[in-house]
N, C-alpha and C positions, 0 to 999 in steps of 0.2 A: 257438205264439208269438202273443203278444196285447199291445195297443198298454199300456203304463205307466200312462198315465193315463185319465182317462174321455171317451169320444170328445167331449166340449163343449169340451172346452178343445184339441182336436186338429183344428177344425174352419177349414177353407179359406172364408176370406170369400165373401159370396154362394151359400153352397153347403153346408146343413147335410147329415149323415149321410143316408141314406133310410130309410125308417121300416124300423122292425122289426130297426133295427143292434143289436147287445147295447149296454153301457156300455160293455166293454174289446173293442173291433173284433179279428178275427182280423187275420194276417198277410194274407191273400189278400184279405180284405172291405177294409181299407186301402187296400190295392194298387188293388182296383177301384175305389176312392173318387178314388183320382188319379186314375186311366186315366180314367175319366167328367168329371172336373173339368177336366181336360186337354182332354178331346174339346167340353165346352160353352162354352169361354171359349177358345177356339183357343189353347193352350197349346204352344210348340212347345219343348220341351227340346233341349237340345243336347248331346247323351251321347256319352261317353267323349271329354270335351274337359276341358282345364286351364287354370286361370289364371294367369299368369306373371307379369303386371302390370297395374296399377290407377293411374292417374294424371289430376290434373285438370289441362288445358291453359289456362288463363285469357286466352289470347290468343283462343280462339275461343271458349269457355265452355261446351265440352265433355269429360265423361270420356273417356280414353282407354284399351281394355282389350284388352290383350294376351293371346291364347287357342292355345294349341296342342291341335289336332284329330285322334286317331286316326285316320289312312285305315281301316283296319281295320271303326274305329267309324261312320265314313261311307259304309262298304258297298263298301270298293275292299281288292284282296288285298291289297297294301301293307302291313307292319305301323307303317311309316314315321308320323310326325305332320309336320304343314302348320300353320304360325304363321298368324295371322289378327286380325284389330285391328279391335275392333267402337268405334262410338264414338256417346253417345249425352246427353242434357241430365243425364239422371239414373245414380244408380247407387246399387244396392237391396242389402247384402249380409245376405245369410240364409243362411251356411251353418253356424251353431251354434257350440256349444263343442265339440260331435267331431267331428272331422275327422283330426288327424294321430293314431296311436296311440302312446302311450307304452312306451315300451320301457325298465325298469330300467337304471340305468347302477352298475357298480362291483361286480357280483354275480359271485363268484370262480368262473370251472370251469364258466361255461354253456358253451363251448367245445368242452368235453373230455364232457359228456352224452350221452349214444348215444341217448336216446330220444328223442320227438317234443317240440318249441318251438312252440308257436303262442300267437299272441295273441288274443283274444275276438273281437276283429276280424273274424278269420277262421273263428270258431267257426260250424258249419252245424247239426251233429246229433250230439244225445246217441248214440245206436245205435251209433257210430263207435266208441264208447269199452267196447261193450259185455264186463265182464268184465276190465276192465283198470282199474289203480291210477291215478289222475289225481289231481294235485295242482292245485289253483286259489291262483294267487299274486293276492290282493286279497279284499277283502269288501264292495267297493261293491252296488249294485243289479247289476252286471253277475256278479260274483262269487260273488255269492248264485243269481243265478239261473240260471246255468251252473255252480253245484254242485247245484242242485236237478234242475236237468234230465240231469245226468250220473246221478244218484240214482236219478231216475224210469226212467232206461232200461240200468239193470247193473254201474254202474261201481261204485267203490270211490273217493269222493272225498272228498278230505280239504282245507282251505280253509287258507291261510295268513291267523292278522289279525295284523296289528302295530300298529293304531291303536284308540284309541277310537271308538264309533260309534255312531249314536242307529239302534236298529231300529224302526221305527214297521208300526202296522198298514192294509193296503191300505185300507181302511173302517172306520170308526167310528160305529155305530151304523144300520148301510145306508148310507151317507154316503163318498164316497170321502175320507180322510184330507186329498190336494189341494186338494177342493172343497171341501171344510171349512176350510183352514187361508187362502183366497183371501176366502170370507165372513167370517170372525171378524176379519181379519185389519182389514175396514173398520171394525170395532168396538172391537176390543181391543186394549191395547197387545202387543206383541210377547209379551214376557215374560208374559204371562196366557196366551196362547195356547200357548206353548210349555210352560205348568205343564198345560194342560190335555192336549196331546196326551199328556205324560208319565204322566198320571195313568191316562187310557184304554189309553196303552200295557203299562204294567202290568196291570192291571185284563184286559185281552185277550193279551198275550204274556207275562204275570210277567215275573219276576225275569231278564232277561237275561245279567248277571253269572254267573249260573251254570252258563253255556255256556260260559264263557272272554270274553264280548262285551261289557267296559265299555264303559258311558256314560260322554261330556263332561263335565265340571262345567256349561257351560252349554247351553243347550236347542236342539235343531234348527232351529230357523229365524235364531236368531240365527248359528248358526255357518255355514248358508246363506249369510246375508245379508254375516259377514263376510268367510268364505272360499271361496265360492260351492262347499262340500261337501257334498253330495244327503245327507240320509238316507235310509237303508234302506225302502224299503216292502216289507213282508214278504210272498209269497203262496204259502207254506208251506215253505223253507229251515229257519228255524227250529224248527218241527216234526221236521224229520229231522235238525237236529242234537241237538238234546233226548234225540230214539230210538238216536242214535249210529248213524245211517246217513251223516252228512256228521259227519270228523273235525275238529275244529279244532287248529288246530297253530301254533307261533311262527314267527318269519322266520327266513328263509333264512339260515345263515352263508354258504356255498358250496354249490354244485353238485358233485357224485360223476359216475363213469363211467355209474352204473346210476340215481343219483337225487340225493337233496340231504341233506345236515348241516344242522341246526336250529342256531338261536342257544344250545340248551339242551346242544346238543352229543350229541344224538342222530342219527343216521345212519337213514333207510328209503329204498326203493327204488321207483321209479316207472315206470311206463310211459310217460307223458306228462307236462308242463307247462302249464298253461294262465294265462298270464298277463292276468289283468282288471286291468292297470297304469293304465288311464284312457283318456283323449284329451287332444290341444291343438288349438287354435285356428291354424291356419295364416293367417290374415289380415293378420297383422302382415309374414307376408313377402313378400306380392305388392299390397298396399293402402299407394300411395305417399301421404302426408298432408304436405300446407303448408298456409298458412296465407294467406289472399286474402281482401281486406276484403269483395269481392264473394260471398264463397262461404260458407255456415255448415256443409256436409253433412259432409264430413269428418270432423270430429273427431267427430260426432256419431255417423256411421261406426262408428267405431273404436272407440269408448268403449262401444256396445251391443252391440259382438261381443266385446269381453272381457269385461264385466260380464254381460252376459245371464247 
């Protein structure tokens, strides 16, 4: 497991990579990148705590933030949680676009499936799966790449897409795709950029249609920008569907006892489900926002956590 993008643009202010990092950081070099960042700027996280509410007081001109705390997670046997109310001038919120997992709504007969339901969320290790039929519901970046890794380690997986979707290649001439679309992007207009990355995408992954994987009418950055929908970056998914080691398949009618009916009205059998259905932004339900002539952070809050 290795970080998505190129560790410059994954870098914690005051505190670049240490020399000799790769460009795509392991899971563990990451990992030790906080722990050290953490230890140099006395960082003190506050784990296995929740936020329940977020609210500005304008009578004293402070946030106030409502937190329930694992005893568990504070080292007492208790599995109980202890509410707690930190309060403070400022309030920083950075917790992304994934945070809650999306879970399909309206899908006939998940119910009644005998084999295993999990969401990506909870995905750990291909090996798991080793020798057994695994269906991947999504073809995002997560989708792709928990079919690949099911791939690399024995399964038999076969990927649901039902949408169009731009696959793009991890690097572009040595040049991370990213890095590249961040530089041109102060140059070019959108639309130049997005003719270009199509061009190399071709040029590097041909013809994707011929997988089953339409492309948009309009180009990935723009469909970014309007529907804040990632393209694909490819680092080798596509390869193994080409070779017909990762099946591509239509969506779901319903769910079966033993596996799921296609829209095609085909019936196969599964051992597992793994649904790559997304993420939401949970921010909206504990980040209480009014409006006070003295206060501008707010909305500005709000509006970087659902647009980011």
């Amino acid at each position: 497991m290795r970080l998505h993008l190129p560790r410059e643009f994954c870098e914690l202010p005051h505190a670049p990579f240490p020399p000799g990092t790769p460009p795509y950081p392991t899971r563990d070099q990451f990992i030790a990148y906080l722990d050290g960042y953490a230890r140099a700027f006395a960082v003190e996280p506050l784990l296995g705590a929740r936020v329940r509410a977020a609210a500005y007081d304008a009578g004293i001109g402070f946030w106030r933030v409502t937190v329930e705390v694992s005893c568990a997670a504070a080292g007492k046997d208790s599995m109980t949680t202890t509410a707690t109310e930190f309060m403070s001038r400022w309030l920083v919120v950075a917790t992304g676009e994934n945070a809650e997992p999306v879970w399909p709504d309206g899908v006939e007969g998940m119910d009644v499936y005998r084999g295993t339901v999990m969401h990506t969320s909870t995905y750990k290790r291909g090996d798991e799966f080793t020798g057994k039929k695994v269906l991947v519901v999504g073809c995002g970046n997560s989708g792709m790449e928990v079919s690949l890794d099911l791939c690399d380690n024995g399964a038999k997986a076969s990927m649901v897409v039902r949408d169009k979707l731009h696959v793009l290649p991890r690097d572009i001439l040595g040049i991370s795709t990213f890095g590249l679309s961040v530089f041109l992007l102060k140059w070019l207009p959108m639309k130049w950029v997005d003719a270009l990355f199509l061009f190399f995408s071709r040029l590097i992954l041909g013809d994707t249609e011929k997988y089953g994987l339409q492309r948009p009418k309009i180009g990935p950055l723009q469909i970014k920008k309007s529907t804040g929908k990632t393209p694909v970056l490819d680092i080798g998914a596509l390869r193994k569907i080409g070779d017909g080691d990762i099946k591509v398949v239509p969506a779901i009618n319903r769910f079966t006892e033993s596996g799921v009916e296609f829209a095609d009205g085909r019936k196969e059998d599964f051992d597992a489900v793994i649904l790559a259905t997304g993420y939401k932004s949970n921010v909206p339900s504990w980040l209480k926002v009014r409006t006070y002539a003295n206060v501008h952070v707010q909305s500005y809050l709000l509006a970087s956590c659902i647009l980011s």
